[in-house]
C-alpha positions as CSV (number, residue, x, y, z in Angstrom):
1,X,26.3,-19.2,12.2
2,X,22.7,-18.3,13.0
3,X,20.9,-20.7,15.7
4,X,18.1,-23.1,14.4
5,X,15.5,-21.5,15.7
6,X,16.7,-17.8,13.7
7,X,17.4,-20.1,11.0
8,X,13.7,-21.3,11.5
9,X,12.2,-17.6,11.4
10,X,14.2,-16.5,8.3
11,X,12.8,-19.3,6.5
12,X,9.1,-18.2,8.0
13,X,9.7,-14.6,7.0
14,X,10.9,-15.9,3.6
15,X,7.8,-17.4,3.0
16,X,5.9,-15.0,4.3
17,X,7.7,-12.5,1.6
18,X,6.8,-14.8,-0.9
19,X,3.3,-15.5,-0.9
20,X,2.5,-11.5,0.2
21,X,4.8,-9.8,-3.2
22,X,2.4,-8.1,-4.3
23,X,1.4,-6.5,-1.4
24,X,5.4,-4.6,-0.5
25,X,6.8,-7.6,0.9
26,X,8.8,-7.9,-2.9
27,X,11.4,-5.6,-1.6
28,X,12.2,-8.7,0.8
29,X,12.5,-11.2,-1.9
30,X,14.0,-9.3,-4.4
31,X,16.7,-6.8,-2.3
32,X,17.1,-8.9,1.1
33,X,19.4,-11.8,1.7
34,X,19.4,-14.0,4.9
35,X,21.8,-11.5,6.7
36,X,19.2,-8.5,6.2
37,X,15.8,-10.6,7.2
38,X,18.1,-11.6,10.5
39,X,18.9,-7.7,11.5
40,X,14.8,-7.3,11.0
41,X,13.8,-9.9,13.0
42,X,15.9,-8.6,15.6
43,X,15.4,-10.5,19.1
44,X,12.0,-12.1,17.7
45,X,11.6,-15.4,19.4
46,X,8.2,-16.1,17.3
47,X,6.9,-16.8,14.1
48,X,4.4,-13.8,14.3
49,X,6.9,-11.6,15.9
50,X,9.5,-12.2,13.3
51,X,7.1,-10.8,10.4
52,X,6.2,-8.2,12.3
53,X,9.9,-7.1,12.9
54,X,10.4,-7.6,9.3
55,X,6.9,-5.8,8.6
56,X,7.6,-2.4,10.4
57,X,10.5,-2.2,7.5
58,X,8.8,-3.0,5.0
59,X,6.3,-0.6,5.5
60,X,8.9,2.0,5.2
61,X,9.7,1.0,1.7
62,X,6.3,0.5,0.9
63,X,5.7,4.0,2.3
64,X,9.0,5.6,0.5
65,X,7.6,3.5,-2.7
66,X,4.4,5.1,-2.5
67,X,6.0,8.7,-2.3
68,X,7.8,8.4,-5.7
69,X,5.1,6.7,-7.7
70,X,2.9,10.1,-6.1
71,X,5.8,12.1,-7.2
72,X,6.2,10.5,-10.5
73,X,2.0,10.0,-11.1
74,X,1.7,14.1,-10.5
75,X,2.0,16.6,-13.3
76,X,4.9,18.6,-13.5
77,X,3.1,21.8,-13.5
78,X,0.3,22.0,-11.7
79,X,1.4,18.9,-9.3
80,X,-2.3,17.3,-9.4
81,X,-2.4,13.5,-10.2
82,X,-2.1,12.4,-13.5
83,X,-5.3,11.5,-14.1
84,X,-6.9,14.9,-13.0
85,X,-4.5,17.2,-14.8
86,X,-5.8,19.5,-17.4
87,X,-2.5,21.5,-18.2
């Protein structure tokens, strides 16, 4: 069983998630359950240490994210952006 106070910054990191979605943090709501956003936080004994814990992960799957949409946005061919591509 988690103390209160890790109990008190999964629910800060939870909200945190939440009302920043759109901006990565979705990969927390949708993909991470209490167990996860406790191994981020890690030995956080703050609020604003917690989400930065949790923040230097989910800038890697923002980062990984960002990869395969570049991939995925880039023409097979000539491997220019979609949007650019005369082939």
């Amino acid at each position: 069983m988690s103390s209160p106070l890790k109990q008190a910054l999964i629910a800060a990191v939870k909200s945190h998630a939440s009302n920043n979605y759109a901006k990565g943090w979705d990969v927390v709501v949708e993909s991470w359950d209490e167990v996860d956003i406790a191994a981020a936080i890690g030995d956080a004994q703050t609020v604003p240490e917690a989400i930065a814990a949790v923040a230097a992960d989910v800038s890697t799957y923002t980062d990984y994210a960002n990869d395969i949409r570049a991939e995925v946005d880039a023409c097979c061919i000539c491997r220019q952006s979609m949007a650019v591509c005369v082939c």
